[in-house]
N, C-alpha and C positions, 0 to 999 in steps of 0.2 A: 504494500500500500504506500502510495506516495502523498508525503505531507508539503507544502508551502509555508515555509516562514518567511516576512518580511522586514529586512533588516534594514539598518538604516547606514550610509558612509559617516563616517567621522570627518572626509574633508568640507564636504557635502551635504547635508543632513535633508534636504529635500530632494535628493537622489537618491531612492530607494532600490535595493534589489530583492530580487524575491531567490531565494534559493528551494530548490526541493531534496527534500532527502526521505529514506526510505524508512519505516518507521522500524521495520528489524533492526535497522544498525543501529537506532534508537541516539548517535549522536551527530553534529556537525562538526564536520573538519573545519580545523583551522581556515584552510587558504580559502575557504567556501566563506566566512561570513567574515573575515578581514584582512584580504589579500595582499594587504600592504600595511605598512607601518609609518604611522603620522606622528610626527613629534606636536605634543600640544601643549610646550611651555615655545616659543620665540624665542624667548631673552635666555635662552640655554648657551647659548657662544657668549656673549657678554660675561657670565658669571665664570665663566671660562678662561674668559679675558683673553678671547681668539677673533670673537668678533671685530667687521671692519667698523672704523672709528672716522668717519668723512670729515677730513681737514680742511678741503676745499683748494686753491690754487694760493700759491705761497705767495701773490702781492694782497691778497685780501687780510681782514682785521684778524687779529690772533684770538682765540677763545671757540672758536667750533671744534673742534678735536672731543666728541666729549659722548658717551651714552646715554646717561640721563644728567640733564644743567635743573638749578635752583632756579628760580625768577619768584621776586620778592615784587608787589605791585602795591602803592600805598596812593587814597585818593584822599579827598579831604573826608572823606564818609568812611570808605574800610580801608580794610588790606585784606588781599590775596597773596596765597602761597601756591606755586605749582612746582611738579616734577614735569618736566620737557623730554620726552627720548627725539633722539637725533633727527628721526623719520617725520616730526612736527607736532607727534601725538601729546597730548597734554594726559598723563598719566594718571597724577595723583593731584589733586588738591584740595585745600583749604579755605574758607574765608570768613571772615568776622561779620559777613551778610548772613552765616546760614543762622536759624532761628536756635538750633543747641549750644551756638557758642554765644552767639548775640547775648541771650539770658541770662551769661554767668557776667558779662561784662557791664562797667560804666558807664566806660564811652568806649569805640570802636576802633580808636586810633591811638589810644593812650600805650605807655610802656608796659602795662599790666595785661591790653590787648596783644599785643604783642608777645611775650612770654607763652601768653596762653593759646595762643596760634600754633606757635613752633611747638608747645607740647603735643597739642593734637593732631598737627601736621605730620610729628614726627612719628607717632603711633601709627598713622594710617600707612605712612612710610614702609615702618618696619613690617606689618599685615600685608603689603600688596609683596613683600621681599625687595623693596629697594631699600640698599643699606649705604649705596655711596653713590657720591654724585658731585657734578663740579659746581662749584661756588663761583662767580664773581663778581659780589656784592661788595661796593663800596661800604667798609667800615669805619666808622667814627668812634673814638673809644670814647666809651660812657655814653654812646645811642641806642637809640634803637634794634638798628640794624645787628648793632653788636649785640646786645641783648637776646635779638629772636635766633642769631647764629649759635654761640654760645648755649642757648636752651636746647637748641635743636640737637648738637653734638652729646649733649649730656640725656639724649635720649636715645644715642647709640648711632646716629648716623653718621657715617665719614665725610666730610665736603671735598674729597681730593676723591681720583679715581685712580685705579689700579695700572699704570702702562700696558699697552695691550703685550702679548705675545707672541714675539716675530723673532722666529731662531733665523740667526744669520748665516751659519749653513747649518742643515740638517744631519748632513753627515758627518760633521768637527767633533771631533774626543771632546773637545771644550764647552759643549754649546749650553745654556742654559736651564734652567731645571724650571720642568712643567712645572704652570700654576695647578694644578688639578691633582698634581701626585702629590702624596705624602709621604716624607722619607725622614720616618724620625726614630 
């Protein structure tokens, strides 16, 4: 007796295939309902630190080289915090508009806003798995800035990024030792 089950792709998910199998064998093969193999994290080369890192062309302004950047946004009303990956995507953010942070606060833009930003910012940070990321936020010592940086660090996150991973030859007795191996 032959049964129908409908499966669904993982690149795909409104691509469906129907497979049949025969109800004696009583299971499905592998290659019959996932014939291939889909990586469904992205940012798996990044934590790798194999991923490419787009520099752009060397007369342009220095600071693009980066996986995920900071951008710190203050109006006269809030601040925004976001994580940037390279590709343009606004990852993670923050801002003293939403109504959970709004309530704990005074006023929006005060130092106190601020601190409390970079804490929840950095929380959601560390839950999405971004842990490092480039900074280059003008800091004034004893502002704000320095303030919400300073909080943000003391909740675990790195503002430097890891230099990617480029063996200068692959075949050298010498060459560097993988980010991803452990050898202790």
């Amino acid at each position: 007796m032959l049964r129908s089950v409908r499966t669904l792709s993982p690149r795909n998910p409104a691509a469906a295939a129907v497979v049949q199998f025969s109800s004696d064998a009583g299971e499905l093969r592998n290659d019959e309902v996932n014939p291939f193999v889909y990586n469904h994290n992205p940012r798996n080369l990044e934590r790798l630190r194999v991923a490419y890192k787009p520099a752009g062309y060397h007369l342009e302004a220095k600071g693009r080289e980066f996986w995920h950047k900071l951008l710190l946004e203050q109006t006269s009303r809030i601040i925004r915090a976001h994580v940037m990956h390279n590709s343009g995507v606004m990852v993670v953010s923050a801002s003293t508009s939403e109504w959970a942070i709004t309530r704990h606060l005074y006023r929006n833009t005060d130092m106190a806003a601020f601190i409390n930003l970079a804490r929840v910012f950095g929380v959601r940070c560390m839950e999405s798995g971004i842990t490092e990321m480039m900074c280059d936020l003008q800091r004034t010592p004893g502002g704000k800035v320095e303030a919400f940086v300073s909080e943000l660090e003391r909740t675990g996150i790195s503002l430097t990024e890891p230099p990617r991973f480029k063996p200068w030859r692959p075949w050298d007795q010498y060459r560097p030792e993988k980010p991803w191996e452990v050898t202790e």
